[in-house]
C-alpha positions as CSV (number, residue, x, y, z in Angstrom):
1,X,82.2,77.1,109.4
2,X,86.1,77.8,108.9
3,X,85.7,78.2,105.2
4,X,82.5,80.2,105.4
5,X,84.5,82.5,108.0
6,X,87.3,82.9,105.6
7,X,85.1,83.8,102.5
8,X,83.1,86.5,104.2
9,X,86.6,87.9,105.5
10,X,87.6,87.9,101.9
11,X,84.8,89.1,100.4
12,X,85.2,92.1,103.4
13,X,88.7,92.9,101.8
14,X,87.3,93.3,98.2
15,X,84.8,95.6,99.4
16,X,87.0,97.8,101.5
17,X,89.4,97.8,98.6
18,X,87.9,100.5,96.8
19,X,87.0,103.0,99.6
20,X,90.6,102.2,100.6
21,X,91.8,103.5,97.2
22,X,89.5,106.6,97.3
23,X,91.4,107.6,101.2
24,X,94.6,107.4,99.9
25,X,93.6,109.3,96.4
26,X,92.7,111.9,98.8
27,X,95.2,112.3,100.9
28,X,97.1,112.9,97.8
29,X,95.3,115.4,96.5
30,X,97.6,118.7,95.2
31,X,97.2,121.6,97.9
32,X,95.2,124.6,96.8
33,X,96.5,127.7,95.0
34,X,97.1,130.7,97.7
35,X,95.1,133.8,96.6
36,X,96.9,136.7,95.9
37,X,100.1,137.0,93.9
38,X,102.4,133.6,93.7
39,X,106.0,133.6,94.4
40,X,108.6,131.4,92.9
41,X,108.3,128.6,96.2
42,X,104.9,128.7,95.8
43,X,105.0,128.1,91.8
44,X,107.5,125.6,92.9
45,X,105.7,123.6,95.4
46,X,102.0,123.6,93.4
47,X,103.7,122.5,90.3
48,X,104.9,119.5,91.7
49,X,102.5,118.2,93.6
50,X,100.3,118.7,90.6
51,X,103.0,117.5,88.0
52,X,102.3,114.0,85.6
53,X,105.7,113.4,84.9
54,X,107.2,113.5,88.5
55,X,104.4,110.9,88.9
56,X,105.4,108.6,86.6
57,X,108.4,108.7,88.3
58,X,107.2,107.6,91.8
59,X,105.0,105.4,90.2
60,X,108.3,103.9,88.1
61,X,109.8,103.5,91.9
62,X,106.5,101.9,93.3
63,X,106.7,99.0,90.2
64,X,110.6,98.8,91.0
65,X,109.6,98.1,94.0
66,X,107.4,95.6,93.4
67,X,110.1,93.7,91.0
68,X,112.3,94.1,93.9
69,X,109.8,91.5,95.5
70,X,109.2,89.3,93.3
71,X,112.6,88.5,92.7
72,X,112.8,87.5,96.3
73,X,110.0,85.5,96.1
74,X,111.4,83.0,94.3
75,X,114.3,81.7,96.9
76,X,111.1,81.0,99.2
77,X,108.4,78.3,99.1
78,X,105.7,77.9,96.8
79,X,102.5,76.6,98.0
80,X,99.5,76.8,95.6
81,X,95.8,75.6,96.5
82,X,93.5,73.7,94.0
83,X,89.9,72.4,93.5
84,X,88.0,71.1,91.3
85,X,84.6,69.3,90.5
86,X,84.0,66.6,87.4
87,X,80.4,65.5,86.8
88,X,80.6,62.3,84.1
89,X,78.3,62.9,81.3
90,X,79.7,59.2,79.3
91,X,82.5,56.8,80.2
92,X,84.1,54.0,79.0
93,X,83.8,51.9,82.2
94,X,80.2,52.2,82.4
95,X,78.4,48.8,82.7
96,X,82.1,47.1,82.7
97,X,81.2,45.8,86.2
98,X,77.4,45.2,85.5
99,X,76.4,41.1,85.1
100,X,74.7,40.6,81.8
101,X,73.8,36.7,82.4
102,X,70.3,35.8,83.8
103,X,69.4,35.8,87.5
104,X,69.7,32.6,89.3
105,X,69.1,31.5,92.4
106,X,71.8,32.1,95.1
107,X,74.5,29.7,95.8
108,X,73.3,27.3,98.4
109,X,75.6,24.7,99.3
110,X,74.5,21.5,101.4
111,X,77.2,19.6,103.8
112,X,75.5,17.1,104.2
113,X,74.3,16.2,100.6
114,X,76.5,14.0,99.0
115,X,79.8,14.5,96.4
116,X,77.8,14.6,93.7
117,X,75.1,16.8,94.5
118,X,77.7,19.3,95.9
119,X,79.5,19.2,92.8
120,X,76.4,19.7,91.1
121,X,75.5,23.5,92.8
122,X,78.6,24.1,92.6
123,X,79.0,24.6,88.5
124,X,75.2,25.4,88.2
125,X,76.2,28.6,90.6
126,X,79.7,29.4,88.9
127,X,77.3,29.2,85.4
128,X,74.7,31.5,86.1
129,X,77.3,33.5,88.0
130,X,75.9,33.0,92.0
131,X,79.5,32.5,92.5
132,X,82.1,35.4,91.1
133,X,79.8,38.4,91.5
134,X,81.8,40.1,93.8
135,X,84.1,41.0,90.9
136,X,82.1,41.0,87.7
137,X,78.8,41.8,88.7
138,X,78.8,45.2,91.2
139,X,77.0,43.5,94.0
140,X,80.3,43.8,96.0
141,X,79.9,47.1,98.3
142,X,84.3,47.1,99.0
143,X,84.5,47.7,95.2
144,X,81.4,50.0,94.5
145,X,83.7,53.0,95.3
146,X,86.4,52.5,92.5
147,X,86.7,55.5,90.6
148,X,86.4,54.0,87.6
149,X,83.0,55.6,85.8
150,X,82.1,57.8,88.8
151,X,79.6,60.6,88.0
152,X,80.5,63.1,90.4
153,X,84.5,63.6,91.1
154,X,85.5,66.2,94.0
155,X,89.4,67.2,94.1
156,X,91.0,69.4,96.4
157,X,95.0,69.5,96.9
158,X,98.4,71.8,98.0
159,X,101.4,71.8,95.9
160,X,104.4,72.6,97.4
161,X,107.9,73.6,95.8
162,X,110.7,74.9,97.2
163,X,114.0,75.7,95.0
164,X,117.0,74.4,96.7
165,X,120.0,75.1,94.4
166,X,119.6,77.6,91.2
167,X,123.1,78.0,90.1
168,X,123.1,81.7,90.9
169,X,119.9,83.0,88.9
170,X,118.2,83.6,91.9
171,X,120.8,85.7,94.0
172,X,121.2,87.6,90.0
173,X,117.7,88.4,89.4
174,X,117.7,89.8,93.2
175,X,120.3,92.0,92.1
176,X,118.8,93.4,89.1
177,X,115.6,94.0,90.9
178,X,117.8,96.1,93.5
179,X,120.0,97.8,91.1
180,X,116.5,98.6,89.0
181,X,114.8,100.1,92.0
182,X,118.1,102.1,92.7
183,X,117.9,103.2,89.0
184,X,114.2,104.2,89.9
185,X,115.3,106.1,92.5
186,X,117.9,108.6,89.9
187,X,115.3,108.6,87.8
188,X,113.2,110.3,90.1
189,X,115.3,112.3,91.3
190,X,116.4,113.6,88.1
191,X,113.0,114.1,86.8
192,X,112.2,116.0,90.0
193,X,115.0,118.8,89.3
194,X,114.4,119.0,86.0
195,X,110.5,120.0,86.1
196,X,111.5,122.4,88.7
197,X,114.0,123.9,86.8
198,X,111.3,124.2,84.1
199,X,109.1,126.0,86.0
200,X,111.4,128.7,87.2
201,X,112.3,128.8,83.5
202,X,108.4,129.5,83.4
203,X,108.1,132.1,85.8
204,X,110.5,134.6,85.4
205,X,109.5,134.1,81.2
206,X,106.4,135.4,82.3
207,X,107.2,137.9,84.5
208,X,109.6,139.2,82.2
209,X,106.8,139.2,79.5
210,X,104.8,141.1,81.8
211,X,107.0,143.4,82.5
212,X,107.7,144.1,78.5
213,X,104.2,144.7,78.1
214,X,104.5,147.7,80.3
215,X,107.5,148.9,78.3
216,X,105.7,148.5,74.9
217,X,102.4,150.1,76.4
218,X,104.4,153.2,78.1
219,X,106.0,153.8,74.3
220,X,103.0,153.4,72.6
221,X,101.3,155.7,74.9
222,X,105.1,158.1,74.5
223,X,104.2,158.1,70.6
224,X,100.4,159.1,70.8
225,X,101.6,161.9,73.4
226,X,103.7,163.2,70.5
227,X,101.1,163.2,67.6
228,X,99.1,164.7,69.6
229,X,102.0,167.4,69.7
230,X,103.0,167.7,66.7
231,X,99.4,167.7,65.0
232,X,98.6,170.6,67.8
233,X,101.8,172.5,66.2
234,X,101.0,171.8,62.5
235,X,97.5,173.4,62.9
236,X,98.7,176.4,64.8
237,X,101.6,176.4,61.6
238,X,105.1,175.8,63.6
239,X,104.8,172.4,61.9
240,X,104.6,171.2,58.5
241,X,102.2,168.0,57.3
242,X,105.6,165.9,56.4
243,X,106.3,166.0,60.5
244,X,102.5,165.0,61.3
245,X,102.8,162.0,59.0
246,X,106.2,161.0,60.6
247,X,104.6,160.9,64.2
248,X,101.5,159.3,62.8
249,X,102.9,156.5,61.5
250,X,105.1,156.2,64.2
251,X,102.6,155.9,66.4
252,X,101.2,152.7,64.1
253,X,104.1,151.4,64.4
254,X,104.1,150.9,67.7
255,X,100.3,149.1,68.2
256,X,101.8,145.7,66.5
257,X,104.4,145.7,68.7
258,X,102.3,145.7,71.6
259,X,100.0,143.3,70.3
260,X,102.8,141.3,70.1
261,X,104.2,141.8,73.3
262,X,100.3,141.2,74.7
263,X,100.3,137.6,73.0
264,X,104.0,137.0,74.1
265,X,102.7,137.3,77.3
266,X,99.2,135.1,76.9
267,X,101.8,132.5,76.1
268,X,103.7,132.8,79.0
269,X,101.2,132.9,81.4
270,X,99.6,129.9,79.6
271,X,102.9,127.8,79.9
272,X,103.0,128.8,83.5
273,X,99.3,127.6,83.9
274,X,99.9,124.5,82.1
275,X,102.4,123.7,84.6
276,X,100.2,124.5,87.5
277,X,97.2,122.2,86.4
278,X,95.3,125.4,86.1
279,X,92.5,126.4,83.6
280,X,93.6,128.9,81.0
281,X,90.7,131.7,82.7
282,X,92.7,131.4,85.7
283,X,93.9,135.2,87.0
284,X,97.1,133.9,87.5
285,X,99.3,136.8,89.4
286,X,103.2,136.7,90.2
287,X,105.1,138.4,93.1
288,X,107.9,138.9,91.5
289,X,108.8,142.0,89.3
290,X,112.5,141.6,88.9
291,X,112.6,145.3,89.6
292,X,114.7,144.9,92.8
293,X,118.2,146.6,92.6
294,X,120.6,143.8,95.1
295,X,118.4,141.0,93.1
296,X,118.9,138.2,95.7
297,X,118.9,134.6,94.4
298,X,115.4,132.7,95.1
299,X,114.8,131.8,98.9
300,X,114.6,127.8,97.5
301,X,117.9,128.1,96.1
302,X,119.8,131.0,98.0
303,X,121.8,128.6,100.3
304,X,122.9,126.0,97.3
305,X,123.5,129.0,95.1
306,X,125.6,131.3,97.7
307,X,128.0,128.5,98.2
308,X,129.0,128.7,94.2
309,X,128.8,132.1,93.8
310,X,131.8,132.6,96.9
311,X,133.7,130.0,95.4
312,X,133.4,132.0,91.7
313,X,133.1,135.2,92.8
314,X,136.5,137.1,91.3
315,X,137.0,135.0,88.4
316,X,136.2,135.0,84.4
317,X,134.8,132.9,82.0
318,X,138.0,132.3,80.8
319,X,139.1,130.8,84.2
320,X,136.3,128.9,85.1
321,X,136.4,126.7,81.8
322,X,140.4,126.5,82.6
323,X,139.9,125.3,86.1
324,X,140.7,121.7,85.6
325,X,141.4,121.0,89.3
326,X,138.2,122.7,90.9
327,X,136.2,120.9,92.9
328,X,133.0,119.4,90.6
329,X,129.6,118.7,92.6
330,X,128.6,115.0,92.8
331,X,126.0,114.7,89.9
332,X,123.4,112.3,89.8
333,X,123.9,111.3,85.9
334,X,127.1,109.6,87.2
335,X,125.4,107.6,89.7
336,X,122.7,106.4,87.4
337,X,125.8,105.8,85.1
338,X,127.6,103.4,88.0
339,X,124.2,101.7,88.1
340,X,123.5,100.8,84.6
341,X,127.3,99.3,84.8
342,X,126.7,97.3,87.7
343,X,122.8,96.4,86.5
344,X,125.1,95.3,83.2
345,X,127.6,92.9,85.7
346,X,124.7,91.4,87.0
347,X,122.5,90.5,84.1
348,X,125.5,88.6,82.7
349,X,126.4,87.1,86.0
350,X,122.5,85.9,85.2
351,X,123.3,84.9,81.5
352,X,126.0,82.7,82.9
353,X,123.9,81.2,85.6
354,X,122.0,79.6,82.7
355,X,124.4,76.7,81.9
356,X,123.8,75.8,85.3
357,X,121.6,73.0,86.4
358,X,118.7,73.9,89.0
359,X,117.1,71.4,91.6
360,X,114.1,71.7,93.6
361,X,111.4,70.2,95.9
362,X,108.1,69.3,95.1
363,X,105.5,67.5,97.1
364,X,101.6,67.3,96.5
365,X,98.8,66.2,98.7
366,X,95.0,65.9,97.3
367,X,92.0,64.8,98.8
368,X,89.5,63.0,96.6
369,X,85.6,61.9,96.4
370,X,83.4,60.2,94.6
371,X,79.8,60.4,95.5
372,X,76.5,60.0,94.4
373,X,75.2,63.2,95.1
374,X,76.4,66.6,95.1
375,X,77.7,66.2,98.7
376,X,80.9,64.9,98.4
377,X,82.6,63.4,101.7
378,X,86.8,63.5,100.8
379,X,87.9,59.9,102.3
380,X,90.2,59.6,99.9
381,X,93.8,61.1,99.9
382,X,96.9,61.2,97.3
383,X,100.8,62.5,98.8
384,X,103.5,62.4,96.8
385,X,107.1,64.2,97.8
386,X,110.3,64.4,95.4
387,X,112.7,66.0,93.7
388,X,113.6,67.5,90.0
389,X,116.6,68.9,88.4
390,X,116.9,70.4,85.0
391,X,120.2,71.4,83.1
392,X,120.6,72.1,79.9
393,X,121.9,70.2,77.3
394,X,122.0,71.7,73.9
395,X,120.4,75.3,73.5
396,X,121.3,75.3,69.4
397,X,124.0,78.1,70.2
398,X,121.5,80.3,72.3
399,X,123.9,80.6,75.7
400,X,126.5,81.4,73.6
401,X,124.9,84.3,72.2
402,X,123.1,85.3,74.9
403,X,126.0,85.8,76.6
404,X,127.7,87.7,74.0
405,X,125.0,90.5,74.1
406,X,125.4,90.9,77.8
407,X,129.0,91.1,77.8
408,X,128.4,93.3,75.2
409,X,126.1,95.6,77.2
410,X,128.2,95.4,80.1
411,X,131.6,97.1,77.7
412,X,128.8,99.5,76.2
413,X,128.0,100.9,79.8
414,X,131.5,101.3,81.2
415,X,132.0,103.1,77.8
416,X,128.9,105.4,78.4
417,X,129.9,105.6,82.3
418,X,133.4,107.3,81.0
419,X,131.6,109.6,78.5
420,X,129.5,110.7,81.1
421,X,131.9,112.0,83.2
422,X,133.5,114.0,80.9
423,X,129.9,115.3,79.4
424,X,129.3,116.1,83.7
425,X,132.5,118.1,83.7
426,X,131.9,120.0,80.8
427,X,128.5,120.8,82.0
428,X,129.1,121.9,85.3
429,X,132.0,124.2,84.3
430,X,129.5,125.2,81.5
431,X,126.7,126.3,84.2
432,X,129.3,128.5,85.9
433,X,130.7,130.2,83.1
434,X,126.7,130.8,82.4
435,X,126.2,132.0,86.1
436,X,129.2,134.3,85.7
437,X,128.2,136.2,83.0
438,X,125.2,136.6,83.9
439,X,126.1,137.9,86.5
440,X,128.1,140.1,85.0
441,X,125.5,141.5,82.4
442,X,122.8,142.6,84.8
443,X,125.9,144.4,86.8
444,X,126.5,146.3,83.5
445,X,122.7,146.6,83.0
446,X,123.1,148.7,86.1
447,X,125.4,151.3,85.0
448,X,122.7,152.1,81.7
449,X,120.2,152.2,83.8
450,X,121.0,155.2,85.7
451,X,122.6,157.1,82.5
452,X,119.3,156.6,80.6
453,X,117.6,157.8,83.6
454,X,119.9,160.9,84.5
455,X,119.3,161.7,80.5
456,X,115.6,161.5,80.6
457,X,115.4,164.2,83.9
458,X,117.5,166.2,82.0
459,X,115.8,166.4,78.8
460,X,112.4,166.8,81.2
461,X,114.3,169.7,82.5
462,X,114.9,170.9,78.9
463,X,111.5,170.5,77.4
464,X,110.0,171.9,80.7
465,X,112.0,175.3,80.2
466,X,111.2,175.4,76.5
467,X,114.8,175.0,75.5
468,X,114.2,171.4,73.6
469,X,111.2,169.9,71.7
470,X,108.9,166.8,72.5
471,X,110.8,164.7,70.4
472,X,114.1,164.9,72.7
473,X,112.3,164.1,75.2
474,X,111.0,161.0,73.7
475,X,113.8,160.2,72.3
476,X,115.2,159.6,76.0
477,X,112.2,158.1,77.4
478,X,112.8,155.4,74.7
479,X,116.3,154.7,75.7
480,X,115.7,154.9,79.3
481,X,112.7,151.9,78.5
482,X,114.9,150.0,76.5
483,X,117.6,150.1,79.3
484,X,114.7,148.9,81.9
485,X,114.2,146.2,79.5
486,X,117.9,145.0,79.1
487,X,117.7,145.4,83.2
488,X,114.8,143.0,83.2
489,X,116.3,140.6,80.5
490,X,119.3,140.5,82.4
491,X,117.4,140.2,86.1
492,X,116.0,137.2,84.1
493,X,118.7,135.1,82.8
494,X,120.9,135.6,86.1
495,X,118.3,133.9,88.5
496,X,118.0,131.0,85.5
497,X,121.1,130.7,85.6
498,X,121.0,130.7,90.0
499,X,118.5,128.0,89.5
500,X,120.3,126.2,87.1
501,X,123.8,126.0,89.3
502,X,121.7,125.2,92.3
503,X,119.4,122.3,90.8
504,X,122.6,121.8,88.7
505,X,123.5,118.0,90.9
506,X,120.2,116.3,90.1
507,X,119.9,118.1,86.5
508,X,120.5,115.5,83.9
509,X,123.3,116.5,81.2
510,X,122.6,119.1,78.4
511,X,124.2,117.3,75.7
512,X,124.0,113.0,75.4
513,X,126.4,110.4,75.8
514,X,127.2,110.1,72.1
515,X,127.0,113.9,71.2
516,X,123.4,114.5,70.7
517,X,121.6,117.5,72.1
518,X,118.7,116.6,74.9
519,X,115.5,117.9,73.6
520,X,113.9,119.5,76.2
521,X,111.1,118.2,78.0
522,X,108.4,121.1,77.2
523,X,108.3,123.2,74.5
524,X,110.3,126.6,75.4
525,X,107.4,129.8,74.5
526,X,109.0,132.8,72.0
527,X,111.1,135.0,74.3
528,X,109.6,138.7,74.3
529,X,111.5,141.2,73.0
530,X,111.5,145.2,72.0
531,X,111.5,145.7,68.4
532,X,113.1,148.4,67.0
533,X,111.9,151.8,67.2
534,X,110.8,154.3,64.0
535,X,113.1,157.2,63.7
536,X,111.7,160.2,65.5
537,X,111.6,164.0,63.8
538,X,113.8,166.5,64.8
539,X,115.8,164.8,67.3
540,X,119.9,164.6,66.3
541,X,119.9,161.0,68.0
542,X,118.5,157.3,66.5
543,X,116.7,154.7,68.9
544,X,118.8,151.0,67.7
545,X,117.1,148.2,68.2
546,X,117.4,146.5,71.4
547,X,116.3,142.9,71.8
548,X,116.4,141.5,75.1
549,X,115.6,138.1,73.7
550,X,117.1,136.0,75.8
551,X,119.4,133.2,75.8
552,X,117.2,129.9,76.8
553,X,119.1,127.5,79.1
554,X,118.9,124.3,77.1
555,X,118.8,121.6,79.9
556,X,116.9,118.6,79.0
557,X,116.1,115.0,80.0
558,X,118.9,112.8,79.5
């Protein structure tokens, strides 16, 4: 009834197991996009709930986890269950206890007959075998159940082990499975910052895009407005053809640049989606226009980002690379690189433990039957208890090597661990020289701004009171856009660069231990820009070209 009890409970387990999995699958499912247009916390917080690679991470710290557990398995007993069933088909013992003389007539001795007679039954029982057929003929029921022959064998036993001295490997491997989850845990945490940094790389590419779109349209629609002008003027005769052809093909010029702009933009967005888990149909609409004129940092990163701006704020470039003594943040590339040393320390203390010998305790208990049918009834028992030790003898060399790889290791990681440091110094001084100037370029961004707007009213002025032509006052519409642009350019790189410093302690390092660049994780879209525009008739002035191609922040995964 016991074991009946415990196989339905079992058997409930296995069942509940998958509607178990299907609760907790849903109660992770990613929260659902807001409606209406998204700001940055929002892109933040969809993206990674929604993000593969932050789950491989967690996932890497469940399995550490689970390693973690296994290693501390081992210092506790072992006790494993077994049963099994033999039915004899053949067997070597069969018919060994069987009598193959004839039958006789049963041993029957007479007291009171005399010597001879006795005598007499005696050797005619011991010759047809009435005497001795206890042990040669099977008719002895204390010796039918030897197990010699039996058809039908039931087992059923515990093993027990329990390891009472290792010579250290145990109390190493425990380490290495805490030092692997620890490693886990950076891991994470470094994956984590870096997708979000990606993402804001994301978003303010595409609302830049967006907002050069509306640049290149209001241009295109600046250069029809003055075909339209001049053609009006060549037919009334003010103009001749040469200035019609001019304004045409400037206006042709202008409708690749928009189509370029257009699919710069289609990219964006499509990196942005990508990111979200979204389908590429998806209206996707951001809040942000970088348009406003204090341009505060992003809510999710004003308070981390405020705290290095103060402690910048009056210095160069120049003096932030030269600040040797300034206080660096605590980055979490050194702390992985601590733990790969001390991971190192540990799997050579392991290595080492190896020469050692190892003794533990094992014990095993059976219960055995042997019966005719398939109803087996265990009245038979085996119990042994004892003890084994290995150590090794001769490994042919192995030890020796083995143990010259992890020391080894261990050098190459305190090697690493120093290069990193220096690599997280350069870095961070590298992400506030970036910050700075930055900063400094949308400042001067400003100052354009408002002269390219302060030309265009006057030249409206001008054209209004007949005193210039159209082509003035496109001339200064187009440098008034192309300042909005370098605004919006500018807008963009400063709050990259805000992220940047403020994700900056979790962000593994832009360049590898060894000198290599770090790929980045996702491919970086082409950065929009304005190309340059066609000279314009009659106007004393030439429109340069102005790219606002921006410089990508290379931070990638270590």
């Amino acid at each position: 009834m016991n074991r009946r009890r415990m196989f339905l409970r079992a058997a409930g387990l296995v069942c509940l197991l998958p509607m178990t999995t299907a609760a907790a699958s849903a109660q992770q499912a990613p929260p659902a996009v807001p409606s209406g247009p998204l700001t940055l916390e929002q892109v933040l917080t969809l993206a990674e709930a929604r993000s593969e690679a932050v789950t491989i991470a967690q996932l890497g710290v469940r399995r550490a986890e689970g390693e973690q557990v296994r290693a501390r398995s081992a210092e506790r007993p072992q006790l494993t269950g077994s049963a099994s069933y033999d039915r004899a088909l053949a067997s070597e013992f069969e018919g060994v206890f069987d009598s193959a003389a004839p039958p006789c007539d049963p041993f029957m001795l007479n007291p009171a007959a005399p010597l001879e007679a006795r005598v007499a039954e005696i050797e005619r029982a011991i010759d047809c075998g009435a005497v001795g057929s206890g042990f040669f003929g099977g008719s002895d029921d204390g010796l039918s159940d030897l197990p010699f022959g039996r058809k039908n064998t039931f087992r059923a036993g515990l093993s027990l082990s329990q390891n009472l001295y290792s010579g250290g490997r145990i109390g190493a491997q425990k380490a290495i499975a805490s030092l692997g989850l620890e490693a886990a845990g950076h891991t994470l945490t470094t994956t984590r910052a870096q997708f979000l940094f990606e993402v804001t790389q994301a978003y303010y590419d595409a609302v830049l895009s967006e907002r050069l779109v509306s640049i290149a349209a209001a241009t295109l629609e600046q250069a029809t407005a003055t075909l339209r002008q001049t053609q009006a003027a060549y037919e009334a005769g003010t103009q001749p053809e040469f200035e019609v052809l001019r304004a045409r093909v400037a206006r042709d010029n202008q409708t690749p640049v928009l189509i370029r702009q257009r699919a710069n933009r289609d990219i964006a967005f499509l990196r942005l989606k990508q990111m979200l888990e979204l389908p590429p149909d998806y209206p996707l609409q951001l809040a942000d226009a970088l348009s406003d004129d204090a341009l505060p940092p992003p809510t999710v990163f004003a308070e981390r980002v405020a705290a290095v701006e103060k402690t910048l704020r009056g210095t160069t470039v120049t003096d932030v690379l030269l600040q040797v003594n300034a206080p660096l943040p605590e980055r979490t590339v050194l702390a992985e690189a601590e733990t790969t040393v001390r991971l190192r320390e540990a799997s050579l203390k392991l290595v080492e433990a190896q020469r050692k010998p190892s003794v533990s305790l094992i014990s095993s208990y059976s219960r055995i039957a042997y019966p005719e049918n398939l109803l087996p009834t265990f009245d038979r028992s085996n119990w042994t208890i004892g003890a084994s030790m290995t150590v090794p003898i001769l490994t042919g060399g192995r030890q020796r090597a083995d143990e010259t790889v992890a020391l080894a290791e261990l050098e190459q990681a305190r090697a690493q661990r120093q290069q990193v440091e220096e690599l997280a110094a350069l870095d961070t001084r590298s992400a506030w020289a970036e910050l700075i100037a930055a900063q400094a370029a949308w400042e001067a961004t400003a100052g354009t701004i408002q002269q390219a707007q302060r030309a265009y009213e006057i030249a409206n002025v001008r054209f209004t009171n007949g005193v210039s032509t159209q082509l003035e006052l496109s001339d200064a519409r187009l440098s008034l856009q192309q300042a909005e642009a370098n605004r919006t350019q500018a807008a963009r790189d400063l709050q990259v660069a805000r992220a940047r410093v403020a994700l900056l302690p979790n962000l593994p390092l832009t360049t590898q231990p060894g000198g290599g660049a770090v790929q980045p994780r996702l491919p970086q879209p082409p950065s929009p820009s304005v190309p340059a525009q066609p000279q314009q008739p009659q106007s004393g002035g030439q429109i340069q070209n102005v790219s606002v191609q921006g410089a990508q922040t290379q931070v990638g995964l270590q």
